[in-house]
N, C-alpha and C positions, 0 to 999 in steps of 0.2 A: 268121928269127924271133928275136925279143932273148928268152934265156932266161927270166926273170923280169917277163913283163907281163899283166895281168888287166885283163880290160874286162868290165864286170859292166853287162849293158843291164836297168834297172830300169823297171818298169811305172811306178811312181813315184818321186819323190828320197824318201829315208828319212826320217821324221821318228821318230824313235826314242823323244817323248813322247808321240805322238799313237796309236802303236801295236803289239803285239808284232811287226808283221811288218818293220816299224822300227827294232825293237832286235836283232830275228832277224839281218837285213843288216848294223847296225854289228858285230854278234859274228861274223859273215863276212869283212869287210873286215881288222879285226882280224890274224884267223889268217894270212891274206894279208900282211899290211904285217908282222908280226914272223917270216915268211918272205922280206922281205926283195924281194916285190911291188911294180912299179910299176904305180899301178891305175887306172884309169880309170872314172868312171860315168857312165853315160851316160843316156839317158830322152827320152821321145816328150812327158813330161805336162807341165803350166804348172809353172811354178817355184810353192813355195810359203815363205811367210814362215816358216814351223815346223819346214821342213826344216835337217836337221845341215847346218853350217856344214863341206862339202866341203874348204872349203881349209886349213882347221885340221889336219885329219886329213892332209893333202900328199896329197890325192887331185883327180887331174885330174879335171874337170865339164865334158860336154859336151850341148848340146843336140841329139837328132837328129829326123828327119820319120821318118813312117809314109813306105811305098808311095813314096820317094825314092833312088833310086841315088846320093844324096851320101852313104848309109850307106857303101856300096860303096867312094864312094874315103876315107872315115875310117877302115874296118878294115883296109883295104889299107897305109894310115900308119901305123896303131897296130900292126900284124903280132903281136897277143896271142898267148902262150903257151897261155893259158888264157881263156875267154869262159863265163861265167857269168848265167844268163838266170831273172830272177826272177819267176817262174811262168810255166804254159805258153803263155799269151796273147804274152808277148813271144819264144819258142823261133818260134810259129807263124808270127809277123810277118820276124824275123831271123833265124832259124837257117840257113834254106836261102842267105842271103846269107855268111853268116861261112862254111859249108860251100864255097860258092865262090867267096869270097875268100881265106878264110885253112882252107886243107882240113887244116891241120898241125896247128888249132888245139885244144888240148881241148875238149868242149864239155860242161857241167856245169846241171843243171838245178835251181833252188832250186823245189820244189811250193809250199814256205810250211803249204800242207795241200793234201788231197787236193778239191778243186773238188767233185768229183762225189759224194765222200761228202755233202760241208756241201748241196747242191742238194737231191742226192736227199731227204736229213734234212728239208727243206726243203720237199719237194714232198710228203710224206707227212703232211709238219704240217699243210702246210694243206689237205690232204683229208680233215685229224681222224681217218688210220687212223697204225696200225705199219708202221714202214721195214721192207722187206723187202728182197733181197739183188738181188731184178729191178729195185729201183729204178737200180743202179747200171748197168743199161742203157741209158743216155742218151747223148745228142751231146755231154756234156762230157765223159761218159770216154772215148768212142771217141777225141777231141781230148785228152785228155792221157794216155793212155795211148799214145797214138802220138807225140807228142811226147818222154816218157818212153823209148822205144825210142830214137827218133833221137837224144837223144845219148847221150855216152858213160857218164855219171855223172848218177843222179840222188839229190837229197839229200831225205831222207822225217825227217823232224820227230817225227812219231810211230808208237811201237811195233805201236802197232794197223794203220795204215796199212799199215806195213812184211808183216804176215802180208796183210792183207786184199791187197796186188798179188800176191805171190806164189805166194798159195794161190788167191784169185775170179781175178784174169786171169792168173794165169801169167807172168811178170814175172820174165824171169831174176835170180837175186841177185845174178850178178857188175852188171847194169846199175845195181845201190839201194847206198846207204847211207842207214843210220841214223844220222841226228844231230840229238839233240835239241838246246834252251836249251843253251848253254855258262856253267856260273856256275862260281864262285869261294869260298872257302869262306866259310859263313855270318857275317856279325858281327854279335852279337849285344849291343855293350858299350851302342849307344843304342837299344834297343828300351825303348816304355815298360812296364807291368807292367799288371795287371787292374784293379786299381783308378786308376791313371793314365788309363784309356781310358774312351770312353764311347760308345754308339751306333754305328749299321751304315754301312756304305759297299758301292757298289757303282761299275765303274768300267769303261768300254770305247770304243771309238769307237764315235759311231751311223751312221756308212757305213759299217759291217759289220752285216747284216741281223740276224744272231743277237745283237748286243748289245743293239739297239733293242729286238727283241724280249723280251729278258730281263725290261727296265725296265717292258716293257707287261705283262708276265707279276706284275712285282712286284707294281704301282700297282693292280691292276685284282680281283687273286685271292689273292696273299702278306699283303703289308703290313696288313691289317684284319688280320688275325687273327693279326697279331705285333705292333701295336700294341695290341689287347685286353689284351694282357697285359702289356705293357710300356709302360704310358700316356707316360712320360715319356722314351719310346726316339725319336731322330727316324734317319733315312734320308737318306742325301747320297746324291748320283747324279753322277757326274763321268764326263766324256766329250768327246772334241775332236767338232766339227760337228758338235752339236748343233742340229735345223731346230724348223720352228715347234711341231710336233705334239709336239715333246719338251719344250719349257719350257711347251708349255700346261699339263703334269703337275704343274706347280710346286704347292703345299699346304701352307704352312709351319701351315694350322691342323690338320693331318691329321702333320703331321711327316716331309711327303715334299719332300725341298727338291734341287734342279732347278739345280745348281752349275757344269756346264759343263767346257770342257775347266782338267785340274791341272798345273802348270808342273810339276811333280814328282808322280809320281804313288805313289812309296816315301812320301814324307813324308806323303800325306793319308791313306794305307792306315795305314801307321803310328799314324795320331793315332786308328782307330776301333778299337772292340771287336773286332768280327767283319765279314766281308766275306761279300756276299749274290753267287751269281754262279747262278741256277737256269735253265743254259741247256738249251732245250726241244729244240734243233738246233746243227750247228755241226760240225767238225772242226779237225786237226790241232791242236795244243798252247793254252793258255791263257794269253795272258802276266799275266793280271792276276790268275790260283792262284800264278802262279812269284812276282812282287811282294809279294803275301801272304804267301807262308813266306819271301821273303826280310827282311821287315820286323818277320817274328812276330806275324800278325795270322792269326788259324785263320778259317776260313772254311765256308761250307756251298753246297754246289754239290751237279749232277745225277750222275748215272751218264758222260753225254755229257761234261760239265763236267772230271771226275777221267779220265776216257780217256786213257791212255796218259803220267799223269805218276806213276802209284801204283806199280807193278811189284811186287804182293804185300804192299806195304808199308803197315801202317797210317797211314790218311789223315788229313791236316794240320785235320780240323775231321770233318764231319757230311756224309756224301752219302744223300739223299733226290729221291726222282721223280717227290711229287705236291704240290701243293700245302699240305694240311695238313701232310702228312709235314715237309716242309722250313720251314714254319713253325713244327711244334713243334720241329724240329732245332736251328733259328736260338733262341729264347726255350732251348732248353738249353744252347747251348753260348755265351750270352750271361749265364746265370747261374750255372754250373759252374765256379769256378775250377779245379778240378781236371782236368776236362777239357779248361777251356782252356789251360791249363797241359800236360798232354801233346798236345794238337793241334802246340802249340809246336812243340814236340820232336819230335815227328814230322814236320816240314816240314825240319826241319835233317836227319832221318836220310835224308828221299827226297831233298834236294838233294846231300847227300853222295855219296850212294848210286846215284843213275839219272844227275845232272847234274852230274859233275866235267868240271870245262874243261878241266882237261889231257888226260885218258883222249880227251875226242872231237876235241880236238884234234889228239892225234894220229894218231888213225884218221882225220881229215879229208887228215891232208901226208901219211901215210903213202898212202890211197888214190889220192892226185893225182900223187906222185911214180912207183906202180906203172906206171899207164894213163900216164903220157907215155914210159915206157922202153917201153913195149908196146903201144903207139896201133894198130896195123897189126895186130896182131893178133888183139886186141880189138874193133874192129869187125869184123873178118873172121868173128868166132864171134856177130856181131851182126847173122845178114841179114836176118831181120824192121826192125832198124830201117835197115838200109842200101836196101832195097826200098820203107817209107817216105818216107826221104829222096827216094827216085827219083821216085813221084811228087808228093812235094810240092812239087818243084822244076818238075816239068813239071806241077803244075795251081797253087799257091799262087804260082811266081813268075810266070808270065803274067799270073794273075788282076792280082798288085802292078803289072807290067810296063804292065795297060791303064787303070788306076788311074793309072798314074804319067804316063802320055799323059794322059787324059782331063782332067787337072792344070794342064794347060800350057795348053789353049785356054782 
């Protein structure tokens, strides 16, 4: 095994404008490469024109198949130190092969967020009751919370999550780390000021269901009654893949305008007053609240929305739960200067404060260097997931094994 090699099998290639989970991986890759990492990415999905440009970063890009033992003989080459699996969909697909290829190797699991929180959140919306804690009884947590076991390390995004495995399924701590957004300290020298700016933005991918949904929540039951009162307020909506049902929303006489995906998503956040983000469902971290206080743009979001980025700490704008509520939130904190003015400031104390990149940095080398001096042991205190492992190998790699026959006639 070459000391220093990382193969990171991505569900997708990274597009780090099109998404936080985008920018989540390149601030992964990162702490890797100035570790001194040679890294590898690899992915099942179509190449896309949006994705980070791989070879700038001196990161080897490879293409792999689903249910193909040519996986088999590329990790066998690459004999990685460490394997890094971005969410559990690709652990369930690869993990039991890098297990029995490379059994040396670390195995670390990126959640991104927790699946079965944002489902269940999901499946409660749309039966129009309250999530309750049975909802997370489902076939996604059964499958990532056993993924979660099988490997060694996994990485949990947010703080809420962190309690909700530990305490609902019992989720040894030595298996979790917490690591949030990794940022840098705020600059604030090109932020515009309150009278500089003008009107709302909101901003997400629409192949994530909780962002579309947000927009449908604006257009449909928000925006009347925040443009009542601010006739001459209009609403941007930016978003990569965006389909038909989203630009049908377009309304430049209504002031709801349907802009699509932003080459730079700081610089449009930036140029608006306040940013609208009233998600109804959803887990794990926000990237486009972190974009907000990074730019100086206060925002007004749900209880769901501010989860696990506030830690006590007075919030960077307005959180409200219902419709008017976060309507009149948004028309105050869009005519307060003063408010908006500490919203500010308060986004720089929670980035300081919950998201310094050093601090999770290095609790990230510091947990990866622990677990390789102590791999053998470590799983040894881990037999729930080493008796997973057992049979996922004896029912998931068959299943792959007849897949991968049935392929060939």
């Amino acid at each position: 095994m070459q000391e220093k090699t990382l193969l990171i099998i991505g569900t997708v290639w990274p597009e780090p404008a099109s998404s936080a989970a985008g920018s989540r991986m390149l601030q992964l890759m990162e702490v890797f490469r100035q570790q001194g990492y040679a890294i590898t990415f690899a992915s099942a999905a179509a190449d896309s024109e949006f994705s980070v440009n791989l070879d700038e970063l001196n990161i080897r890009k490879k293409s792999i198949e689903l249910n193909s033992n040519s996986f088999d003989a590329l990790v066998k080459e690459l004999d990685p130190a460490v394997v890094l699996f971005d969410r559990f969909m690709c652990e369930e697909q690869f993990g039991w092969r890098v297990a029995e290829n490379c059994p040396a190797a670390l195995r670390i699991l990126d959640t991104e967020d927790l699946h079965c929180l944002r489902y269940g959140r999901q499946s409660a919306w749309k039966e129009k009751r309250a999530f309750a804690m049975s909802d997370l009884l489902s076939d996604h947590a059964k499958r990532e919370v056993a993924s979660i076991y099988r490997c060694d390390l996994s990485l949990i995004i947010s703080s809420y999550e962190m309690e909700l495995l530990q305490n609902h399924f019992k989720v040894e701590a030595s298996l979790l780390l917490y690591l949030p957004f990794m940022q840098g300290p705020v600059e604030t020298a090109r932020w515009k000021g309150f009278e500089e700016r003008s009107d709302f933005i909101t901003i997400g991918n629409f192949l994530h269901e909780p962002n579309w949904n947000s927009v449908l929540y604006l257009k449909e039951n928000i925006w009347t009654m925040i443009r009542k009162q601010l006739p001459e307020a209009a609403l941007r909506v930016y978003g990569a893949y965006p389909s038909q049902k989203v630009t049908a929303l377009h309304n430049p006489k209504e002031g709801f305008y349907i802009m699509g995906r932003a080459e730079d998503a700081q610089e449009v956040i930036g140029q608006a007053r306040v940013l609208l983000a009233p998600l109804r469902y959803g887990a794990g971290l926000k990237g486009k609240l972190m974009d907000a206080m990074l730019c100086g743009t206060p925002n007004v979001t749900t209880a769901i929305g501010a989860e696990g980025m506030q830690g006590g700490l007075e919030w960077s704008g307005l959180v409200a739960d219902t419709a008017p509520a976060i309507a009149a939130a948004a028309v105050k904190l869009y005519t307060d200067k003063n408010l908006w003015e500490q919203s500010r400031q308060n986004g720089i104390a929670i980035i300081h404060t919950l998201f310094r990149k050093e601090e999770h940095e290095e609790r990230l080398c510091a947990a990866v260097s622990a677990l390789q001096k102590d791999l053998e042991a470590h799983r040894a205190a881990n037999f729930t997931g080493a008796m997973l492992m057992h049979h996922t190998i004896s029912g998931t790699k068959y299943m792959a094994k007849w897949i991968e026959e049935k392929n060939k006639k």
